[in-house]
N, C-alpha and C positions, 0 to 999 in steps of 0.2 A: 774452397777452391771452386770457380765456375768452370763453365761448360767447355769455354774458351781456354782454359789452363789447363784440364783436364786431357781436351783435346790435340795441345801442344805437344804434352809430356808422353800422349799415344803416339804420336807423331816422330817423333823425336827416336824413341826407343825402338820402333817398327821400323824405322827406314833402316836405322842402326843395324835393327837383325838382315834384312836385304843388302844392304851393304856390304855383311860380314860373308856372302854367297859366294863361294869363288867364282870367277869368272865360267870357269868350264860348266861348274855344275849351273851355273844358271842359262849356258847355251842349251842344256841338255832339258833344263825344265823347259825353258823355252818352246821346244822342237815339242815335247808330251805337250802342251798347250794348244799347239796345231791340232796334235794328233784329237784330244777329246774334243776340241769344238769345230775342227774343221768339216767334217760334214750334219753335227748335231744342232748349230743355229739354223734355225728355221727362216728364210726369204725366197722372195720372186725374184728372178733375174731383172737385172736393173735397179736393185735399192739398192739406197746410199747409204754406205758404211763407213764411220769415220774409227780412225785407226791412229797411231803413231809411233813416230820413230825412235827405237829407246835414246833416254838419256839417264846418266849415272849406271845405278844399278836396275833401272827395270825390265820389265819382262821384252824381249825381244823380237815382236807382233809379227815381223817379216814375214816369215814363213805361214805363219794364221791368213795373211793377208794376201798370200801369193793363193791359197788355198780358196776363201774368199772369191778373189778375182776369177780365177777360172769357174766357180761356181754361179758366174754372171755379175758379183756385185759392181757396184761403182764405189771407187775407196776415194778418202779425202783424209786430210790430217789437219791438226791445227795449225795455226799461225795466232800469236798474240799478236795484234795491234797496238794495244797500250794496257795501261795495268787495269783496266777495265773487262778491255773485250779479247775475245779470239773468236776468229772464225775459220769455218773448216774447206778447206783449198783441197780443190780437185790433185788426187796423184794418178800419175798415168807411167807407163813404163819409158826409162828415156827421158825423161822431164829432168833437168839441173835440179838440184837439191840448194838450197839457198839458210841462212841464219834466220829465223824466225821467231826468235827472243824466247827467256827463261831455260837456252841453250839448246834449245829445240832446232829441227831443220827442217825441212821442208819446199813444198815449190815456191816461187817468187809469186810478186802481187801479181803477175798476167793472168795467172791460172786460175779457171772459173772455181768462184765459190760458191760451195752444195748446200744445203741443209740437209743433215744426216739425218736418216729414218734409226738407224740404228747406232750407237755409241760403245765402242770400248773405249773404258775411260781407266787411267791409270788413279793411285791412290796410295795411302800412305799404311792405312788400317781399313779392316771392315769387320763386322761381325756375323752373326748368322741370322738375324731376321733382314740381313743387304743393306745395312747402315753404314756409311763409309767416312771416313776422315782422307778429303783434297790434302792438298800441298800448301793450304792455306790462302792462297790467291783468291779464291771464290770463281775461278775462271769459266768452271763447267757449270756451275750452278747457276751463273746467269747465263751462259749461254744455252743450258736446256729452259730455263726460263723464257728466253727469246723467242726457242722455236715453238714451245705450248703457247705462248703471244701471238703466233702465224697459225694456231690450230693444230699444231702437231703431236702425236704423243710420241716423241722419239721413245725406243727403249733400248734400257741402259746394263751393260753386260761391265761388272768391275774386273781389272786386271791385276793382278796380286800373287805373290808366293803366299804359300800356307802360315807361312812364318811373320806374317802381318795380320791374322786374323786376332782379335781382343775378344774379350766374355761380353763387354756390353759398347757400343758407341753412345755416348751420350747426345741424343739426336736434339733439333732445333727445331722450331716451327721453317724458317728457311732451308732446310737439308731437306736434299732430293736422295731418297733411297735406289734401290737395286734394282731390277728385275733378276738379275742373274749375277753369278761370280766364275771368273775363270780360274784355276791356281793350277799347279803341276798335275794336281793329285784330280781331276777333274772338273765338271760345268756342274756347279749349283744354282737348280733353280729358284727363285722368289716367285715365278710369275711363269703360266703355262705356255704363254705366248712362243715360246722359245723350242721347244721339242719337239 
């Protein structure tokens, strides 16, 4: 079995167990998610922090991001363009929410697009050295690609219940690791950047 099968069949079974979260309890991990990293990420007022709106069963950022915001950031959220790209759209309070594909939502195409300093990024699995299995698109991967292309080192904070963590990711030379992991139960660091 390759890297790519192995990574499916992680996939698969991890969203399954997030799936199986009840609605409530995973408002309420949600809301602990605020609580340990809303004041433990480290930024200047004014970095750009891309964030997003759940879909399905994930973790539910709002509240991190309201947290965020009053702590000066500038939020943005994705938008897919096509099955290629996404780029991350300014959110501002009051802004229409629009469909921005893979069932996503967000603001419409008027709203300035950012290049985020900082990334939470959703997932399917991760491990503990901050290796993570996407939703399979490659969506974030070339999009932090892009931004290291402009000079940037975005850094990347995984969003996850505990119940998605695996003993090993099978990593690629193309896999972009962690700095950091969010889950109910607390901020795990990869990278000091962050405390």
């Amino acid at each position: 079995m390759n890297a790519r099968d192995i990574k499916a069949g992680m996939r698969a079974e991890r969203l399954a167990l997030r799936d199986a979260i009840p609605v409530e309890t995973r408002a309420a991990m949600s809301l602990a998610m605020a609580e340990h990293a809303g004041e433990a990420i480290a930024f200047a007022p004014g970095t750009i922090i891309s964030g997003f709106l759940p879909i399905r069963s994930e973790a539910d950022l709002r509240p991190l991001m309201a947290r965020l915001r009053a702590r000066g950031a500038r939020l943005c959220v994705p938008a897919i363009l096509d099955r290629q790209t996404i780029v991350f759209r300014e959110l501002v309070d009051g802004a229409p929410l629009v469909s921005t594909g893979f069932g996503t939502s967000g603001p419409g195409p008027d709203a300035p697009v950012l290049d985020p300093e900082i990334l939470l990024v959703p997932l399917s699995a991760f491990d503990r050295r901050g290796h993570r299995i996407g939703y399979g698109a490659g969506h974030y991967d070339r999009a932090i690609d892009r931004l290291r292309q402009k000079g940037m080192h975005p850094k990347l904070i995984g969003i996850a219940f505990d119940c998605q963590e695996v003993a090993h990711v099978p990593d690629e030379p193309h896999d972009v690791s962690l700095d950091a992991i969010l889950t109910e139960s607390g901020l795990r660091f990869f990278a000091s950047w962050i405390g």
